[in-house]
C-alpha positions in Angstrom: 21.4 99.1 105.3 18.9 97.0 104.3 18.2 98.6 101.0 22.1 98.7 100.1 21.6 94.5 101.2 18.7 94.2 98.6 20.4 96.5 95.9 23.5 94.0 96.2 21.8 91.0 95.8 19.4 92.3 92.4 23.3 93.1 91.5 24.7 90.0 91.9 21.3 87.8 90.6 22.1 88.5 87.1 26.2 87.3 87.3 25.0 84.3 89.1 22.7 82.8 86.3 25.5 83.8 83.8 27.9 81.4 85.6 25.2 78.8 86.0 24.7 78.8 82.6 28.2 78.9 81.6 28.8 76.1 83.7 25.8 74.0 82.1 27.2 74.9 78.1 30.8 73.9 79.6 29.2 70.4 80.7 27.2 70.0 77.5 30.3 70.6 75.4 32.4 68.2 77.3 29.9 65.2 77.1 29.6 66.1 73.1 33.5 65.6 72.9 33.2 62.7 75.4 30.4 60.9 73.0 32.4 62.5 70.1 35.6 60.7 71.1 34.0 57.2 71.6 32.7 57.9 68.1 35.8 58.2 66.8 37.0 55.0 68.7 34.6 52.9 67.5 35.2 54.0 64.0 38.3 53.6 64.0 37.9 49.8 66.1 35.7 48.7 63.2 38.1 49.4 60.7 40.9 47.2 62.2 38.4 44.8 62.8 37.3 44.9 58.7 33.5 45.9 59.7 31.7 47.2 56.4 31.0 50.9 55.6 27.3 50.4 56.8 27.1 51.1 60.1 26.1 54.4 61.5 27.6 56.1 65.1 25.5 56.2 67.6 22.8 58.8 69.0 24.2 61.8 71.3 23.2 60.4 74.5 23.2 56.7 73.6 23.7 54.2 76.9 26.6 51.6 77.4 25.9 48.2 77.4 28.6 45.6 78.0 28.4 42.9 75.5 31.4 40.3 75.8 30.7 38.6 72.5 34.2 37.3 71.9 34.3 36.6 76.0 31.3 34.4 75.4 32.1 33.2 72.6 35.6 32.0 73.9 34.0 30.4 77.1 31.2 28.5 75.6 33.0 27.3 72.3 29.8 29.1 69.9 31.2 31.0 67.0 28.4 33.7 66.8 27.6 35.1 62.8 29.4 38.3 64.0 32.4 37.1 65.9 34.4 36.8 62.4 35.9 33.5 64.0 36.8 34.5 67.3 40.5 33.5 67.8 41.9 34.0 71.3 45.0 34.7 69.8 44.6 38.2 68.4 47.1 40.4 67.9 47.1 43.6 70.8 45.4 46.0 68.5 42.7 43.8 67.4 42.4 42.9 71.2 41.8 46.8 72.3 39.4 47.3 69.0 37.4 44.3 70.7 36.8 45.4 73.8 35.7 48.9 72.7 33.3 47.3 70.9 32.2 44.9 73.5 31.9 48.0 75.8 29.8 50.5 73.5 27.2 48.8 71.8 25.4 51.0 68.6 22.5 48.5 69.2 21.6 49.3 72.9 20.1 52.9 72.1 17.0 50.4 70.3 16.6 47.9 72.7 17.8 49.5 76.3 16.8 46.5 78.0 16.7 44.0 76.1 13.3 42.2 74.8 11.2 40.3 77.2 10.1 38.0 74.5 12.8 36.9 73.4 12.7 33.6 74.4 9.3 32.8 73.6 7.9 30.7 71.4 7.2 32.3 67.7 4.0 29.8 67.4 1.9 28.1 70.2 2.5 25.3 71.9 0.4 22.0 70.2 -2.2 20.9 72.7 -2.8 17.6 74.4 -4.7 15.7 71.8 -2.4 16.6 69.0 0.7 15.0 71.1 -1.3 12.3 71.6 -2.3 12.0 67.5 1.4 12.0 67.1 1.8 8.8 69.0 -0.8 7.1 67.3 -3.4 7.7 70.2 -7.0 8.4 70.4 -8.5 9.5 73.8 -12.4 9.2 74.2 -13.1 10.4 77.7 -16.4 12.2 76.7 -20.2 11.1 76.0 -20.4 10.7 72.1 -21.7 13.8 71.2 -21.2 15.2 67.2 -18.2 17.2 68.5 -16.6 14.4 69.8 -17.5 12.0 66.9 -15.8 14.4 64.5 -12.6 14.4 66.2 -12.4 10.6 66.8 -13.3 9.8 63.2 -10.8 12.6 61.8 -8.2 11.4 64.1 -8.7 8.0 62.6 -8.7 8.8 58.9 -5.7 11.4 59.7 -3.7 8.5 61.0 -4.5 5.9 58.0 -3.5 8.7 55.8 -0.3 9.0 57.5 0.6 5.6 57.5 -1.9 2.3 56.9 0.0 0.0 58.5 1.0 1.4 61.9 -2.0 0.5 64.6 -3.9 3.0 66.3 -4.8 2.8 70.0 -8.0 4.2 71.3 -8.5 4.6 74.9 -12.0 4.8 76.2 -13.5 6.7 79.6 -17.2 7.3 78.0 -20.5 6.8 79.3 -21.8 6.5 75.7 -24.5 8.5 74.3 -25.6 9.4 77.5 -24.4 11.5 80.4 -23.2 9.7 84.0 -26.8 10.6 85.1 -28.6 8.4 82.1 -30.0 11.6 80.1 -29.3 11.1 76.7 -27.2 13.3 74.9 -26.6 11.8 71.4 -28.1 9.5 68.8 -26.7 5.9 68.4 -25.1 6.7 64.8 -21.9 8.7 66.5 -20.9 5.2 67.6 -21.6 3.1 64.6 -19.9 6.0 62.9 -17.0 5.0 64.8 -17.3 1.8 64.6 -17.4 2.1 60.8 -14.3 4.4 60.8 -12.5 1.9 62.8 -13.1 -1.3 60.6 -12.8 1.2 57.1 -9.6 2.1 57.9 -7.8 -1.0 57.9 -5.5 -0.2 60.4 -4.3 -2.5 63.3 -6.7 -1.1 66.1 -6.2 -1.5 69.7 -8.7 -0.7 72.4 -7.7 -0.2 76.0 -10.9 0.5 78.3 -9.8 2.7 81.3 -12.2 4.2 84.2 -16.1 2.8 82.3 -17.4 1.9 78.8 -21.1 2.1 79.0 -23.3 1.1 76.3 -22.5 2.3 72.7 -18.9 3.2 74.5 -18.5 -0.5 75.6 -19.3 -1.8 72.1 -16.8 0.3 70.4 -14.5 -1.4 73.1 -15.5 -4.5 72.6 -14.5 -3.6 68.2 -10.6 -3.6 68.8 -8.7 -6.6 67.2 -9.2 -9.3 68.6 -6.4 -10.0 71.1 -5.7 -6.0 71.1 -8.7 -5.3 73.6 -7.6 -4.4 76.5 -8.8 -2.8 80.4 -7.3 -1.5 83.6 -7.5 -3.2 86.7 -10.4 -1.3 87.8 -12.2 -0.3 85.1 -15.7 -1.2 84.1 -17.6 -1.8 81.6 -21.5 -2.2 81.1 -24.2 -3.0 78.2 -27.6 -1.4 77.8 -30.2 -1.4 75.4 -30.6 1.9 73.3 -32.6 4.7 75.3 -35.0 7.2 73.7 -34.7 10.7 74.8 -38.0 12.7 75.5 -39.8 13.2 72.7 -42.2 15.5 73.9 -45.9 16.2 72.6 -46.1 14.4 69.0 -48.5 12.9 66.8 -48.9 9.0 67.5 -47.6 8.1 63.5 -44.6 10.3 64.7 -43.9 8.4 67.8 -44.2 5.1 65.8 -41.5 6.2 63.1 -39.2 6.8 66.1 -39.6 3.3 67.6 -38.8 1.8 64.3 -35.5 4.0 64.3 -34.6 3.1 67.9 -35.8 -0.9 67.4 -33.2 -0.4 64.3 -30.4 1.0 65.8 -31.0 -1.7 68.8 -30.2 -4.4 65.6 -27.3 -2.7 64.2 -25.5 -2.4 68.1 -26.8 -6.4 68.8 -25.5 -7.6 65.4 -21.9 -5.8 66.3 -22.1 -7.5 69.9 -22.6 -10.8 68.2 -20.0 -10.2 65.8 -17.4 -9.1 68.2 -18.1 -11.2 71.7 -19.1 -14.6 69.4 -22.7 -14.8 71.2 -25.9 -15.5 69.6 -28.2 -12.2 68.7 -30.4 -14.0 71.1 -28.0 -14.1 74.1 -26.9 -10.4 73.3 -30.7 -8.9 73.1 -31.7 -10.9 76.2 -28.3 -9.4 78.1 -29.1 -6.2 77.0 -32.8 -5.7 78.7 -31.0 -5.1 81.8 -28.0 -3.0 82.5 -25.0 -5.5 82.6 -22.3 -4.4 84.7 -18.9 -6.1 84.2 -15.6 -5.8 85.7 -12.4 -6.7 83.9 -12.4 -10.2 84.8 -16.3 -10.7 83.5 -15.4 -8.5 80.4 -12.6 -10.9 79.3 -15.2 -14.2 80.0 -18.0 -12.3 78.0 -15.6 -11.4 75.4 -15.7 -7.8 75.2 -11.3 -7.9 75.9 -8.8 -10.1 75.6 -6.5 -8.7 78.7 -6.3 -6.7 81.4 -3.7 -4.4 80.7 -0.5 -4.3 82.7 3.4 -3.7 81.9 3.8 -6.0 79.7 0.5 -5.7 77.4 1.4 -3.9 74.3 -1.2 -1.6 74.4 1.0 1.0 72.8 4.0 1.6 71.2 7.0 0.9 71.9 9.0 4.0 73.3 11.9 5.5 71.2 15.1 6.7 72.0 16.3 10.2 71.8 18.0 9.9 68.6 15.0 7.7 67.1 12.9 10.8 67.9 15.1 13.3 66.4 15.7 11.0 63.4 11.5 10.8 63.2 11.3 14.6 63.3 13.6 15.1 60.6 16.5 16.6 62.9 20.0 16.2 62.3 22.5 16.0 64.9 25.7 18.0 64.6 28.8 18.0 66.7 29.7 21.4 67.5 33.4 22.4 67.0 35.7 22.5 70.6 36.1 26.0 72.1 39.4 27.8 71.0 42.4 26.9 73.4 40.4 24.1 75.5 42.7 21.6 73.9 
């Protein structure tokens, strides 16, 4: 019994895959004259519509993506490059070739999903100190080192390039050629260089000291217009006398060149003092021996500023509208034509 069982079944094996596979090639040949059809619809869709002689159908196998361009199109009043001037008034046929097209698009078989990237910027976003260069700013809230002297001094010839008369505002959070700790970091010519930058340029130049000045920092405070130099409520602001950084093990001839450099550059920094706070060379060098510390109040009586700044100190521009920003940048404004029927 159980051989006629197993003799049946080897039988029977054989008819089984024949069915499945008959069964498979009917399915296959069905979704061909599914994809075949819908072919043939969008053909024929395109040519009521007036579509050109370019486009090609579809892959075999190629997903459905709804689209609703005209939908969209209708609802948010944007005529879209391929809507062909979307009218809501189309006649039946034109209707029906639509929303074939809206519900097969040839497109979808590249791009199954859509790009995540789309939306992003094609160029990186400009970083703080070049939005601040575009309003005329120049932030020093580092010791002066050569990498921060290049950048001030560039920002400042970039800006009388641009436009001589327009001021330029430089805020200042420095500790000067040194560090908060008093090691020295850089030579006193990165803030004569400034200095000389800021008087070569001929611009209108405000200072605004915010957080401390110390030193070479609080002379190149001190070298705004007058009546354009300007502090916070709580900043401060102190004068020193030029430090020398370890030298180490020199010869003595060497060491005496240095002094001379150092007594130098402690003449230039007092001659600018004098120049810009109206005190004797004398008064300024015998200030100088000690650190002087000075708070906004005893910065305006020493003549370092003019103002503390507040509200109403124009310590920078004057802030634009909407429209005067677009008009700055070149943009035009354009009034978008009202979405068909929502009159």
């Amino acid at each position: 019994m159980s051989t006629l069982s197993a003799t049946s079944r080897a039988l029977a094996a054989p008819t089984a895959r024949g069915a499945r596979r008959a069964s498979a090639g009917a399915s296959a040949s069905a979704r061909r004259a599914d994809d075949l059809a819908a072919r043939r619809r969008v053909a024929s869709a395109r040519s009521v519509l007036g579509a050109g002689d370019g486009w090609r159908a579809p892959a075999a196998k190629t997903r459905r993506r709804v689209l609703s361009l005209g939908a969209a199109s209708a609802s948010s009043g944007l005529i879209m490059p391929g809507d062909r001037g979307y009218d809501a008034s189309l006649p039946a046929e034109a209707s029906s070739a639509l929303t074939i097209l809206d519900n097969y698009s040839p497109g979808s078989a590249a791009t199954p999903g859509g790009s995540y990237n789309e939306h992003k910027p094609k160029t990186p976003p400009p970083d703080l100190p070049s939005l601040l260069l575009d309003s005329r700013i120049v932030y020093i809230g580092m010791p002066l080192v050569p990498a921060v002297t290049e950048l001030i001094v560039s920002e400042l010839l970039y800006m009388q390039y641009t436009d001589a008369s327009k001021p330029c505002y430089i805020y200042i959070n420095s500790t000067g050629c040194q560090r908060a700790d008093g090691e020295v970091v850089g030579f006193e010519t990165e803030a004569t260089s400034i200095y000389d930058t800021m008087k070569y340029i001929g611009n209108p130049i405000y200072t605004v000291g915010t957080g401390v000045a110390i030193g070479q920092a609080c002379m190149i405070l001190s070298a705004g217009d007058k009546g354009k130099r300007f502090m916070t409520t709580h900043a401060t602001a102190m004068l020193h006398q030029p430090r020398v950084p370890s030298t180490g093990q020199r010869q003595a001839i060497e060491l005496h060149i240095k002094w001379k450099e150092v007594l130098a550059q402690k003449r230039a920094m007092v001659d600018i003092l004098a120049s810009t706070t109206g005190h004797s060379k004398e008064k300024i060098d015998k200030d100088i021996q000690r650190p002087l510390y000075m708070t906004a109040g005893d910065a305006i009586a020493y003549g370092i500023i003019d103002k503390v700044v507040d509200k109403s100190a124009q310590a920078i521009d004057s802030v634009m509208s909407n429209d005067a920003w677009d008009s700055e940048a070149g943009l035009v404004k354009q009034t978008r034509p009202a979405p068909p029927g929502s009159r």
